[in-house]
SEGU-779165 format. One line per 5 residues: their letters; for each residue x, y, z of N, C-alpha, C, O, CB. Coordinates in steps of 0.05 Angstrom, whole numbers, plus 32768, in hexadecimal, padded with zeros to 4 digits. Glycine has a CB too. Layout:
BEGIN
a> X,Y,Z,X,Y,Z,X,Y,Z,X,Y,Z,X,Y,Z; ...
This chain:
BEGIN
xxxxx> 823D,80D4,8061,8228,80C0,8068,8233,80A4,8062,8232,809C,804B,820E,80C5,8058; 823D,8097,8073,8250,807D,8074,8238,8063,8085,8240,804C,808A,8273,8086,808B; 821C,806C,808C,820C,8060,809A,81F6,8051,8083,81E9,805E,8072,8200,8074,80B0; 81F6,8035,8086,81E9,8024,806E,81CB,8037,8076,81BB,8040,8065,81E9,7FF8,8073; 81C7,803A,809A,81A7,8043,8097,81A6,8058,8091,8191,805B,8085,8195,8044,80AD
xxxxx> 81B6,8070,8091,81B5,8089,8086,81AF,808F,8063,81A1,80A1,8059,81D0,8094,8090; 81BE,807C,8056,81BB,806E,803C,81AA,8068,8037,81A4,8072,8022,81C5,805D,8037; 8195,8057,8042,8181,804A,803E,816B,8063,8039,8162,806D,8024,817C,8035,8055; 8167,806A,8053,8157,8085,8056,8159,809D,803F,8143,80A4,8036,8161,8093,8071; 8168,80A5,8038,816B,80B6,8029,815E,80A7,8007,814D,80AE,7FF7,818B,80C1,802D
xxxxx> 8172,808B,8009,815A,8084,7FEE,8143,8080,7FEA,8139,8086,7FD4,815A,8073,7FE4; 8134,8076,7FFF,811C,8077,8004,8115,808D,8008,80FF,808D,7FFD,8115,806A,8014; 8119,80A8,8014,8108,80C7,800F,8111,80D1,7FF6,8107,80E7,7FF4,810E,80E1,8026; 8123,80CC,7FDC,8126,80CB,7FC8,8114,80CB,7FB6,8106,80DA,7FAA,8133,80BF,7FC7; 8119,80AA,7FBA,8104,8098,7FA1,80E3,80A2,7FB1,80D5,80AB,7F9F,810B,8066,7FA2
xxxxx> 80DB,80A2,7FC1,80C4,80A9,7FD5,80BD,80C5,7FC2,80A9,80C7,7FB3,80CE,80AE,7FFB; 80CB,80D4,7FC5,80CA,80F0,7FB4,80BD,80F2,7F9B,80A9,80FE,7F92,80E5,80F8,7FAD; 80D1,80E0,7F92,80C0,80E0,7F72,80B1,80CF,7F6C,80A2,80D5,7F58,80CE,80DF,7F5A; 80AE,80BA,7F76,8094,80A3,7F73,807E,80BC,7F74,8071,80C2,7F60,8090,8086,7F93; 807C,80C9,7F8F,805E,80D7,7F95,8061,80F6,7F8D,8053,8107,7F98,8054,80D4,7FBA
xxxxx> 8070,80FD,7F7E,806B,811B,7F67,8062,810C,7F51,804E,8116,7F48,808B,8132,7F5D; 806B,80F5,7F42,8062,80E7,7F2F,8042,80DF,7F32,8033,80DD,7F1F,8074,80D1,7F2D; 803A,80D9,7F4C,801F,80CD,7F50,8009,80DC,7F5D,7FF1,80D6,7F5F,8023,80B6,7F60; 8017,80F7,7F65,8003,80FC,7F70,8005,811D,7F5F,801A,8126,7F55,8003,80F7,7F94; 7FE7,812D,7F5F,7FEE,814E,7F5E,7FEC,8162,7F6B,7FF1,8179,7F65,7FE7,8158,7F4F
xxxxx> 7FDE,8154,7F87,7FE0,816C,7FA3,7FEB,8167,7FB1,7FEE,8151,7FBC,7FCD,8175,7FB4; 7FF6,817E,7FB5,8012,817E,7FD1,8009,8169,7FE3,8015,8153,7FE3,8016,81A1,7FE8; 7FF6,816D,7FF3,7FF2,815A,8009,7FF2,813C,8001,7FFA,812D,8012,7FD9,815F,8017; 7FEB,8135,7FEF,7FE7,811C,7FE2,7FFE,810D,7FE0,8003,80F6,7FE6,7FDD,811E,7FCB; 8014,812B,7FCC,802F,811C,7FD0,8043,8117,7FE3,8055,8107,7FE1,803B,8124,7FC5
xxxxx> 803A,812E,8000,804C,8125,8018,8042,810D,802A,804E,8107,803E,8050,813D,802B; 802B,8102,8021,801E,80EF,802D,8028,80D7,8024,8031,80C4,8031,8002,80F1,802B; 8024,80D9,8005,802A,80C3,8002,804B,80B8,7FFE,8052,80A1,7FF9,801A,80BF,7FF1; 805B,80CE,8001,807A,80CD,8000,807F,80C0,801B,8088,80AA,801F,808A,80EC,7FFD; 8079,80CF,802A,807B,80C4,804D,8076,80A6,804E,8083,8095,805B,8061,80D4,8065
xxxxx> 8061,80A0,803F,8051,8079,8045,8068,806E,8034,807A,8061,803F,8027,806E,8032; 8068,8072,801C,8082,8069,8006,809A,806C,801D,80A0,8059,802B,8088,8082,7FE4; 80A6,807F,801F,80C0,807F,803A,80C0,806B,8048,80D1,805A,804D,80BF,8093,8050; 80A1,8072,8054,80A5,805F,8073,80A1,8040,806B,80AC,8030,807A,8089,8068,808E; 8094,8036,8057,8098,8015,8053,80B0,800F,8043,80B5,7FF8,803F,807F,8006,8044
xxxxx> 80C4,8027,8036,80E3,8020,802E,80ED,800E,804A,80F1,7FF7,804F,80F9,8041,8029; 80EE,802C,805A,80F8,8021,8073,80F5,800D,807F,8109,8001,8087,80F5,802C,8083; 80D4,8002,8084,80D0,7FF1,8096,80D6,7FE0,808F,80E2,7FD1,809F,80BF,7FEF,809F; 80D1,7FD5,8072,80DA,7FBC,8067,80F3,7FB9,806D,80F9,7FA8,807E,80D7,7FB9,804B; 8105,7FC9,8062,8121,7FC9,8065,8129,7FBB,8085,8137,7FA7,8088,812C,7FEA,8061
xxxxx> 8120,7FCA,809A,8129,7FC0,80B0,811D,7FA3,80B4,8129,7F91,80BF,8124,7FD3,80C6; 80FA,7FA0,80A7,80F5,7F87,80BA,8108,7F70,80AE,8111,7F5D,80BA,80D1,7F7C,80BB; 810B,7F78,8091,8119,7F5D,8080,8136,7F5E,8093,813E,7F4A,809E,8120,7F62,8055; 8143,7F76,8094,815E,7F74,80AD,815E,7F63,80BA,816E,7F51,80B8,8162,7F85,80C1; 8146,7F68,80D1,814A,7F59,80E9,813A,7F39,80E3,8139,7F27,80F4,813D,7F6C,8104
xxxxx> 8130,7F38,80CE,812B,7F1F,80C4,8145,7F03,80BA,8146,7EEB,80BD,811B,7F28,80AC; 815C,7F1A,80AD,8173,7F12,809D,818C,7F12,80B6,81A3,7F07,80B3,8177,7F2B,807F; 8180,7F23,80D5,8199,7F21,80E0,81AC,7F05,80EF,81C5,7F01,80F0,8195,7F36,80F2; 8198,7EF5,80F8,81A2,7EDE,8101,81AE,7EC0,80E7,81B8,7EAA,80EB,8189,7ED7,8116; 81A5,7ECF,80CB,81AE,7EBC,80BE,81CD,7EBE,80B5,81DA,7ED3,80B5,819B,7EB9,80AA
xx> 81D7,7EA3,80AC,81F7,7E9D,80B5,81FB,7EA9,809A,81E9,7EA9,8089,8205,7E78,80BD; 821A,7EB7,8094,8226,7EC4,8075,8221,7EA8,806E,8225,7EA0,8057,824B,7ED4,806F
């Protein structure tokens, strides 16, 4: 896995993981709320990307 997004992803369903076994105590609760935790890792991640892409090193 040599892909920054493949990287990303996996830390975010990681940390997503245990944030919501820590917070939640029914199954459904915790794949719900792992998925929302995931999915705003991600989204942030990309919108700040394409926020950060036109700016100069």
């Amino acid at each position: 896995m040599t892909s920054h997004f493949l990287l990303l992803v996996f830390f975010a369903v990681c940390v997503a993981t245990v944030m919501a076994v820590l917070q939640k105590d029914d199954r459904a609760g915790q794949v719900r709320l792992a998925l929302y935790i995931a999915g705003g890792f991600i989204g942030v991640a990309l919108l700040l990307g394409w926020v950060m892409f036109p700016l100069p090193l």
